[in-house]
N, C-alpha and C positions, 0 to 999 in steps of 0.2 A: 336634363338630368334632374331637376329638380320637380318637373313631374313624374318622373316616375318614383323618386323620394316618397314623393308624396301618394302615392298610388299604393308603395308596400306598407308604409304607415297607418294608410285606412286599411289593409286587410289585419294587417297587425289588431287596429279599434276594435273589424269586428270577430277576433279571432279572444280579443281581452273579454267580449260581454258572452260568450258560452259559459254557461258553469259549470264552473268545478266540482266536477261531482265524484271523482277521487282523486290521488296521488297521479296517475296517470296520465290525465290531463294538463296537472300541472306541468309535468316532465315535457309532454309533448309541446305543448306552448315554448316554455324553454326552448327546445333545440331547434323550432322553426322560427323564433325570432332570432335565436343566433346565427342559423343560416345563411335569415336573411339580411342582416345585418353585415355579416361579413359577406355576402355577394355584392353589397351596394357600397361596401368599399374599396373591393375589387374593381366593381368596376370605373367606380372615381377615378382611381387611381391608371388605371389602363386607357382609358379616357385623355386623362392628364397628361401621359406619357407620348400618346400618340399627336395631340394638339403639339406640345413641344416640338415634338420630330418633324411636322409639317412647317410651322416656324420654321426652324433653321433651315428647311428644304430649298423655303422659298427665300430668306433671306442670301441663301448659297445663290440662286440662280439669279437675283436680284444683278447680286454683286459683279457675276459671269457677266451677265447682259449690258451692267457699266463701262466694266472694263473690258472688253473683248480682246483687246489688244496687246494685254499684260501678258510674258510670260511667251511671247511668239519675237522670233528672230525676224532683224530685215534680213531680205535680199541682201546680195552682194551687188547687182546693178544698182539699185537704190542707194545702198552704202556709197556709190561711186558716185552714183550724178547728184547725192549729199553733196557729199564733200568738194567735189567741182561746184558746186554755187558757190561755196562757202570762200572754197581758195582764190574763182574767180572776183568775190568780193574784197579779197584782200589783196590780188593785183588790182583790181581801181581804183582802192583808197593810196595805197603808197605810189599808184602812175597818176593821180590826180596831185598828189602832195608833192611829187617831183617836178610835174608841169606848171607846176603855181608859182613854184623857185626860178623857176628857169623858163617863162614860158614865152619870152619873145626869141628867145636864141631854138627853143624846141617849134617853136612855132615857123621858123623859116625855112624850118627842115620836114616839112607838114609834106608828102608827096615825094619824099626821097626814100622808102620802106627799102626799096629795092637795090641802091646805090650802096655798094661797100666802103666805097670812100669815102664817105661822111658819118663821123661817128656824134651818137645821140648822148646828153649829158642827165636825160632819165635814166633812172635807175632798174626799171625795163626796158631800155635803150627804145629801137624808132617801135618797138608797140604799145610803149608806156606813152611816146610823144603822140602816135595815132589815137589812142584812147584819150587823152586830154583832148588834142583835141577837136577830139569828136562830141563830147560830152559837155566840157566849159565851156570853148572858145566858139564853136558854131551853136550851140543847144542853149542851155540854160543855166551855163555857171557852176559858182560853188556849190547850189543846188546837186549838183552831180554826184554827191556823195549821198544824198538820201536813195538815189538811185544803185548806190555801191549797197548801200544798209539792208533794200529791201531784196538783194541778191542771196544777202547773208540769211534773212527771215525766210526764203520760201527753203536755202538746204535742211533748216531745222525742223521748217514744215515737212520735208520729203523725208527726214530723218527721225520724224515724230516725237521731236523733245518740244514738248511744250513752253517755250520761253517766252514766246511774244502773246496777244490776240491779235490774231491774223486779222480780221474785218476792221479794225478800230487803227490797226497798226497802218494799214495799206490806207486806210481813211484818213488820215492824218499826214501820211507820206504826201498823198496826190495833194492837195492841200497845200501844204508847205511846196511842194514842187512847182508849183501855179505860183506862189504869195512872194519867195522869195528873189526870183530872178525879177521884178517888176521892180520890190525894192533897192536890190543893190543897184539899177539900172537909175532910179530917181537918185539914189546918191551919189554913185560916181558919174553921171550923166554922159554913162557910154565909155569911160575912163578905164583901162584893164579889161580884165576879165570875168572879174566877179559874177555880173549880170549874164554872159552870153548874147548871143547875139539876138535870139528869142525875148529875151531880158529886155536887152535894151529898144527893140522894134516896136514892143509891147507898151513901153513905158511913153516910146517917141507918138504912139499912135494915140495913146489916152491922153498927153501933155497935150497934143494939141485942139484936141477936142473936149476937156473939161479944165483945160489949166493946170496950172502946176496947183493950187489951192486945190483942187477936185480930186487931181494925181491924188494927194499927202491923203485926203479925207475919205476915199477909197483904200487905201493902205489901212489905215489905221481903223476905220470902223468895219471893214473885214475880218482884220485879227479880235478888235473887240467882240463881235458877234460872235463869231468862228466859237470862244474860248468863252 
């Protein structure tokens, strides 16, 4: 733009060194420097208008291309197998907290699903006892609720609410999943259920091959590092 500014302004220069050799010329100069004065702010201005417009063109498609997702409906299959993660997370947390209460009396009844005559004092009756325990009492313990949590984190994932970060969330989980059945294992030294039986095999197997001094100092400069 600003060459060519400068391009009507030199004709303009040598349009000023003709002389004036009457009224005529004068006039004429006039009305070709206002011409062109007024053509070169026409087109500044049209110029102007059209850069603006591509801006926003691109800032629009910008915006499309971040969010692609805004403004589109799930599925109703989706909507479903959401909400089943989500519900199934919330029978493992309350048949894991019913098993915890009761878990030697549910525990004797571990293999009776099928028997009508025995009735189960979970609060999911013998699916809430089958689920503890499957989860505490053979696996890896109180642990078992991180395993309820991350149930709940993939329906939101399926349901596309942003609530967790997924990579950091699942990296932390497995983690914890590994770290603490070992410890409640060193504490209750196989005592309940806390640890699982994982828990506990784990802790029997390192106790006797670094000590219990090596056990503790593997615990703890895990989580130091870890964190």
């Amino acid at each position: 733009m600003s060459h060519i500014i400068s391009t009507k302004t030199n004709q303009l220069l040598q349009l000023s060194k003709i002389p004036f050799k009457s009224e005529l010329y004068f006039k004429k100069f006039n009305i070709i420097y206002s011409s062109i004065f007024i053509k070169n702010i026409y087109w500044c201005l049209k110029n102007t208008k059209f850069a603006n417009i591509d801006i926003m063109d691109k800032k629009t498609q910008k915006q499309q291309t971040e969010s692609p997702d805004k403004g589109r409906t799930l599925s109703k299959p989706r909507i479903f197998i959401g909400l089943t993660f989500i519900l199934f997370s919330g029978v493992l947390v309350f048949s894991f907290i019913s098993y915890l209460m009761n878990w030697k009396a549910d525990q004797s009844q571990a293999g009776t699903m099928l028997d009508k005559g025995i009735k189960s004092s979970n609060i999911f009756g013998k699916l809430g006892d089958w689920l503890g325990n499957l989860f505490i009492f053979e696996s890896i313990g109180v642990a078992s609720f991180i395993i309820a949590f991350l149930f709940m984190v993939i329906g939101t994932m399926i349901l596309k609410k942003k609530i967790f970060k997924p990579w950091m969330t699942f990296g932390h989980s497995l983690f914890f999943i590994c770290w603490l059945p070992v410890l409640f294992g060193a504490i209750t030294k196989g005592q309940g259920v806390l640890s699982g039986v994982y828990g506990y095999q784990i802790m029997d197997s390192l106790n006797a091959i670094i000590g219990s001094v090596g056990l503790w100092t593997v615990l703890v400069s895990s989580i130091a590092l870890y964190f």
